[in-house]
C-alpha positions in Angstrom: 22.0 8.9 -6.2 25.5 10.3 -6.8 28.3 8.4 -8.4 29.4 7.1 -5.6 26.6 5.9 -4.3 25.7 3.9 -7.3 29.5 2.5 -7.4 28.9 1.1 -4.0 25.6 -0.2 -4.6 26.8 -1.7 -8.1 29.8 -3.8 -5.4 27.1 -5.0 -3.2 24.8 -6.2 -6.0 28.3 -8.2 -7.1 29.2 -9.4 -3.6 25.5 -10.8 -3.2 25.5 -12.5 -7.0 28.8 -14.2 -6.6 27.4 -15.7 -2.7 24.2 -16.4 -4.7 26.1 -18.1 -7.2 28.7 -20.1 -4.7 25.9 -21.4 -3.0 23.8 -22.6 -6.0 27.3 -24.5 -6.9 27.4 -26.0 -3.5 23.8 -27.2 -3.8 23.9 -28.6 -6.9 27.7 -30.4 -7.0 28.9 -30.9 -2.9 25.8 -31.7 -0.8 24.6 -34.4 -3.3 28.0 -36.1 -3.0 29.1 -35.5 0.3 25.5 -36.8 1.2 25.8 -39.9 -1.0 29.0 -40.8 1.0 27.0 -40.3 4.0 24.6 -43.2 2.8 24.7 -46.4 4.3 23.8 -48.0 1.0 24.7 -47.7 -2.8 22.9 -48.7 -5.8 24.3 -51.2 -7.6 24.4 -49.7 -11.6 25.5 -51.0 -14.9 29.3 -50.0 -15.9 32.3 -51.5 -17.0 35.9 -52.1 -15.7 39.2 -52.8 -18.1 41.8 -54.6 -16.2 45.1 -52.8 -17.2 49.0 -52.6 -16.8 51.7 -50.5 -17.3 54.5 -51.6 -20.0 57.3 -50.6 -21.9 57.5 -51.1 -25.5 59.5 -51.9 -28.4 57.7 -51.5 -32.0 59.1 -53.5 -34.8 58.3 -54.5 -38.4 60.0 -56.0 -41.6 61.7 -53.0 -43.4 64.5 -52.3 -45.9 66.3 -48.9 -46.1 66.8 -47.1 -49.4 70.1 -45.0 -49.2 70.7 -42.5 -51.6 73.3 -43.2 -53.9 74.8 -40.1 -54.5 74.7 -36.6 -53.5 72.3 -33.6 -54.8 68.2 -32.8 -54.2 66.0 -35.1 -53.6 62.2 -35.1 -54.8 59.4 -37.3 -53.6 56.2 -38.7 -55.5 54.7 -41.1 -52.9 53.2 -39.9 -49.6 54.2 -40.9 -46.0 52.7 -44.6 -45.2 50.9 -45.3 -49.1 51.2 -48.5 -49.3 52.8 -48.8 -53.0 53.2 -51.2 -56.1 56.5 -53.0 -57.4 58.0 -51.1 -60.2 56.8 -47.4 -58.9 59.1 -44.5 -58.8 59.6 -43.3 -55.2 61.7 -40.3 -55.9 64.6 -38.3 -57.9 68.1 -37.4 -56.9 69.4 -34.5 -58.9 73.8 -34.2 -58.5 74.5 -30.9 -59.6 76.7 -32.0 -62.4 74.5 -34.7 -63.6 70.7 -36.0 -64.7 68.6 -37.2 -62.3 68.3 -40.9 -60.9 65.2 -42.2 -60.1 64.6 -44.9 -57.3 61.6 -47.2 -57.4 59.6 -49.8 -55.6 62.3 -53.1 -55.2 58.7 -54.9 -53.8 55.2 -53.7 -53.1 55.0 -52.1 -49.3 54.4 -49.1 -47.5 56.8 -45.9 -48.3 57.9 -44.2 -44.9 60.0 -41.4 -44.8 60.6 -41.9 -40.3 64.1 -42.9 -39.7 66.0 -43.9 -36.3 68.8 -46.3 -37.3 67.2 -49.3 -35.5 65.3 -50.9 -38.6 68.4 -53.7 -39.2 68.6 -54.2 -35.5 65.2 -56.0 -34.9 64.5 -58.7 -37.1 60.8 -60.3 -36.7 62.1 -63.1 -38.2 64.1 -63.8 -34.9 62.4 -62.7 -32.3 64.6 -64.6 -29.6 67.1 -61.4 -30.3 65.0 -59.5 -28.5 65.9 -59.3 -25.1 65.3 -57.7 -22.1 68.8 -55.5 -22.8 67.0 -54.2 -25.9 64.8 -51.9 -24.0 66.4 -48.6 -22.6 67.8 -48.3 -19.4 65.2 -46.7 -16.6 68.3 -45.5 -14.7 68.6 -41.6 -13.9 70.6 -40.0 -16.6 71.2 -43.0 -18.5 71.4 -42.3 -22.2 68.1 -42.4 -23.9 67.9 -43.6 -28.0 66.9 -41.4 -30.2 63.6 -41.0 -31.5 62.8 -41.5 -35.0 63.1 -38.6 -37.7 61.8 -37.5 -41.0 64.1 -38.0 -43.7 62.0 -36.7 -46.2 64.1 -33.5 -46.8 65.6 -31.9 -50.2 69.0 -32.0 -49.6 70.8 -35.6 -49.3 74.5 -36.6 -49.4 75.3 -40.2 -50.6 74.7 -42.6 -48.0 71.6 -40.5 -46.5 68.6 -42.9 -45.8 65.9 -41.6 -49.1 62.9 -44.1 -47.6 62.1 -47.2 -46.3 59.5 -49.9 -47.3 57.5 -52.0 -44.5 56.7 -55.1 -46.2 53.7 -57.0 -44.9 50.9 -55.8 -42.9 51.6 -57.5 -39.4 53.9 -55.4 -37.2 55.1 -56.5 -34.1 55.9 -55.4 -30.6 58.1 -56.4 -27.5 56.7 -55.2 -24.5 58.7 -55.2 -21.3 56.3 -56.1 -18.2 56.9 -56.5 -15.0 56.2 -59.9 -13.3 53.4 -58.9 -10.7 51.1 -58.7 -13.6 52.2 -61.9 -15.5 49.5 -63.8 -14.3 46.8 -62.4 -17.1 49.2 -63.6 -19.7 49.1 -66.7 -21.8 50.4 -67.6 -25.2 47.7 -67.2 -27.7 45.9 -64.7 -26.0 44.4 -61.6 -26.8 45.3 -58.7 -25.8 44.9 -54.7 -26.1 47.8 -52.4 -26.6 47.2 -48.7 -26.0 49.2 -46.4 -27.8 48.3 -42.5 -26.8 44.8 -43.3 -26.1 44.6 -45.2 -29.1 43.8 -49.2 -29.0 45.2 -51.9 -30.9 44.0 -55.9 -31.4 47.4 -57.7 -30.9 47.7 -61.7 -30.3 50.6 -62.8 -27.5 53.2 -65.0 -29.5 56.3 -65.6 -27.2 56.9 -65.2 -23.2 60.0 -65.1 -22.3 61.3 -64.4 -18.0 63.5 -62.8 -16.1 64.1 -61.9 -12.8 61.9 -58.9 -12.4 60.3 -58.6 -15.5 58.8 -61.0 -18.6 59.5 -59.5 -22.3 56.1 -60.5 -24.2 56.2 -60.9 -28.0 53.2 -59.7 -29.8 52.1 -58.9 -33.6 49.2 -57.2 -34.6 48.2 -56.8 -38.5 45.3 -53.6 -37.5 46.1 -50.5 -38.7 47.4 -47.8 -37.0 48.3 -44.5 -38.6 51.3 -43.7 -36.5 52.7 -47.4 -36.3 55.7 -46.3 -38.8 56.4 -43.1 -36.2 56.8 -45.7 -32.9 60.2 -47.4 -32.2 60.9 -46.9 -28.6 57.5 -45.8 -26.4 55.2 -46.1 -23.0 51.8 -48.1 -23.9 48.9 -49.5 -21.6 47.8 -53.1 -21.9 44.2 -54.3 -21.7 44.0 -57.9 -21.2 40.6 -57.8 -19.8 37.0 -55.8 -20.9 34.3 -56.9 -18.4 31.0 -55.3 -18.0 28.3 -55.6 -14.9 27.4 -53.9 -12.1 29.5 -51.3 -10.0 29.5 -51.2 -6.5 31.6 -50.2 -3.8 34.6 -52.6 -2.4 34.3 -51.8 0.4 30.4 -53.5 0.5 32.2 -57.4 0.1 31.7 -59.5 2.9 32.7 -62.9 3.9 30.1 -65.2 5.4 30.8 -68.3 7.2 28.6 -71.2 6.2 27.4 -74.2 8.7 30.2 -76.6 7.2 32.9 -73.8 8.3 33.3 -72.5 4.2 33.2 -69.3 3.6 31.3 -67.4 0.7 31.9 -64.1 -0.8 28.5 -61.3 -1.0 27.2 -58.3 0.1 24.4 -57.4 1.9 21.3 -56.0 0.4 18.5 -54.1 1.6 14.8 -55.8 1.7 11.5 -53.8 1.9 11.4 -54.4 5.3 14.3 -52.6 5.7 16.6 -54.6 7.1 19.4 -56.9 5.1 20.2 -60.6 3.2 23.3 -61.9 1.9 23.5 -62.4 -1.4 26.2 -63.9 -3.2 28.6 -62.2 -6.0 30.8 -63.4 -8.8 33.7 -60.6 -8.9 34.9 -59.6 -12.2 36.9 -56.8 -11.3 38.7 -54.9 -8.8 39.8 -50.7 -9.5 42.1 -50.2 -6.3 42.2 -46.4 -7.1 38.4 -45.4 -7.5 37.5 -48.2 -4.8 35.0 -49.8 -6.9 34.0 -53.3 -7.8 32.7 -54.9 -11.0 30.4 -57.9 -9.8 27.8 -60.2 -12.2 24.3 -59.3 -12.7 21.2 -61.5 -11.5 22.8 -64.9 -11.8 26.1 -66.4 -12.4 27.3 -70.1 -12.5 29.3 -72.5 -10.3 30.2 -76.0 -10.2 29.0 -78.2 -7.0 30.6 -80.5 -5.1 29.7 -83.0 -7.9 31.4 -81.4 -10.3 28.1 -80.1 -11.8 27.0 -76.5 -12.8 24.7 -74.9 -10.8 22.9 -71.5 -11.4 23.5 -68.8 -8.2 21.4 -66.0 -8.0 23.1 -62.5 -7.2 22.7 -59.0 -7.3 20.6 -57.0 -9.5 21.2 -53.4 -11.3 19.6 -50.7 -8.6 19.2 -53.3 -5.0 20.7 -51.6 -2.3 24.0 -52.7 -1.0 24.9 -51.9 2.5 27.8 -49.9 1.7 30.4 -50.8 4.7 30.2 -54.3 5.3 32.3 -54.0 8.4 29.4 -52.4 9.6 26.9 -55.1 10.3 26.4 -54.2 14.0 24.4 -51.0 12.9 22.0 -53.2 11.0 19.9 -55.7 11.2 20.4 -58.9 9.2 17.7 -61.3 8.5 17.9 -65.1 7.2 14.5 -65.2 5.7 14.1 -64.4 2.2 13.5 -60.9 0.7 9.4 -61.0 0.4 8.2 -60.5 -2.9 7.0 -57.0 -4.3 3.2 -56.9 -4.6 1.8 -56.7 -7.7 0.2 -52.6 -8.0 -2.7 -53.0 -9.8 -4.5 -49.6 -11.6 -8.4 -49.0 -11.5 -8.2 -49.2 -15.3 -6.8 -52.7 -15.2 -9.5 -54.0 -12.7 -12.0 -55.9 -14.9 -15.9 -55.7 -13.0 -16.8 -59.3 -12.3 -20.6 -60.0 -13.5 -22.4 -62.9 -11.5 -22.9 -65.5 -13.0 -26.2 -66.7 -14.4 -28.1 -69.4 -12.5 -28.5 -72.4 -14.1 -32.1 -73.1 -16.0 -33.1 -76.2 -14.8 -35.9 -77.8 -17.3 -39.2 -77.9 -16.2 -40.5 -82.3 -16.1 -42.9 -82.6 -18.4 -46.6 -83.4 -16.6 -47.7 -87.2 -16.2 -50.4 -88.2 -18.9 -53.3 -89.9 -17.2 -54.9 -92.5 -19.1 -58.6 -91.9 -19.9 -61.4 -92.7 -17.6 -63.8 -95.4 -19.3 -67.0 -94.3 -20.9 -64.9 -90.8 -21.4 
């Protein structure tokens, strides 16, 4: 074969790898879910669901800015965010005309070196200062404050912040929220801050509204390694962590009961094929993924009597009809799913032995008395 040949035959071996290799992709990533959504059921599985909002937020702490007192280089002996003793030197400021002045620890805290002017303007102290004015306009163009900035550098005029300590461990945040989502919010109540993907324990302290928004008050004494970095920033809250079974929203269904009340379910798939109602407890809703977090196997209620009563529901794996709006392609049935049989293995089958009859004694014979002259 000349050259030629073996470059076209080398192009057609290509073209039939790459069809090859497109087609394995389709079998193994777009039939399987394009055929799932073509299912009329799902399987209800085990997951979890965090109920979240959007917030703006304002970090704050108790701190107190060291200035340098006069001009010339600065040199540093404690580390960004150690928390330090009472009595130990910080750093030296060498004027070029002069010996050097040393600047210690005024009270035991954490030395941080991130600057932004704002540390006097927040006071944890007084929280009612902060209002919703204190978080930056969302206006187009608006002016924007300035983010925070290392002042750990070797050449400082007088005045220059040198350092800062953060006394205490419990730093605090104002978060700006708006008032759609106020109703998960309670004074004394946990919560979850996210900051870049990163979690943090915080306790709600104050609520204060406004028109649109609410400006929530919370303090949180866990550490986080960039706390000292955050003035001004975007965060995530958490206010709820549920766990249960996933299935699709689109499976609830209302049903009318005989006193004209209705009860919230789906509608699962039996052995015989056709479908029950069962009733669900809803933890959760995700709008954007169009799932639904629901209890597993039984959750309680109270009755008309005021009493708790035990409800059975959905397991992990039964079969939910997928679109509840589509009843009129299956058949429902009021009787009760029938009950698996139990499979029993040739191994497990114990052989049954008759049992013995029962020995009946044998009556002893009747003496006879002697005949006489015997």
């Amino acid at each position: 074969m000349n050259r030629r040949g073996k470059r076209t035959a080398g192009i057609i071996l290509a073209i039939i790898f790459l069809i090859a290799a497109a087609a394995l992709y389709g079998y193994i990533y777009v039939v399987p879910s394009v055929t799932d959504t073509l299912t009329p059921t799902a399987i209800a599985q085990y997951g979890e669901m965090k109920t979240a909002n959007p917030a703006k937020c304002v970090v704050f702490r108790s701190e107190k800015v060291v200035a340098a007192e006069q001009s010339g280089n600065a040199g540093y002996y404690v580390s960004e965010g150690a928390k330090t003793r009472l009595g130990v030197k910080v750093a030296d400021i060498y004027p070029a005309d002069g010996s050097g002045v040393g600047y210690f620890m005024e009270t035991t805290g954490i030395v941080s070196y991130w600057y932004d002017g704002f540390e006097e303007t927040f006071d944890p102290d007084f929280p009612e200062t902060i209002t919703l004015d204190s978080f930056p306009s969302d206006e187009e163009g608006a002016e924007q404050p300035p983010e925070p900035e290392s002042v750990r550098i070797t050449e400082k005029q007088e005045g220059d912040p040198l350092y800062k300590i953060i006394t205490g461990d419990t730093w605090y945040m104002a978060l700006r929220i708006e008032s759609q989502y106020m109703d998960r919010y309670s004074i004394g109540s946990r919560i979850e801050v996210v900051f870049d993907e990163t979690p943090v324990d915080a306790t709600i302290s104050r609520l204060t509204q406004y028109e649109d928004y609410w400006v929530v008050i919370a303090y949180s004494n866990r550490y986080y390694k960039d706390s000292a970095k955050l003035r001004y920033c975007d965060v995530t809250i958490v206010t709820e962590d549920n766990s249960g079974l996933l299935i699709p929203t689109t499976a609830r269904a209302m049903q009318e009961q005989e006193d004209g009340s209705l009860l919230e379910g789906v509608y699962v798939k039996t052995i015989r094929g056709d479908y029950v109602f069962r009733r669900i407890q809803v933890l959760a809703e995700d709008e954007e993924s169009g799932e639904t977090l629901v209890t597993s196997d039984t959750f309680y209620e109270k009755d008309e009597n005021g009493e708790s009563v035990q409800v059975s529901t959905i397991g992990v794996y039964d079969e939910v009809l997928r679109d509840a709006g589509g009843l009129s392609d299956v058949t429902i049935s009021t009787d009760e799913e029938p009950e698996e049989e139990e499979i029993v293995f040739e191994w497990e089958k114990v052989k049954e032995e008759p049992e013995p009859e029962p020995v009946t004694p044998e009556e002893p014979e009747e003496m006879q008395e002697p005949a006489e002259g015997e």
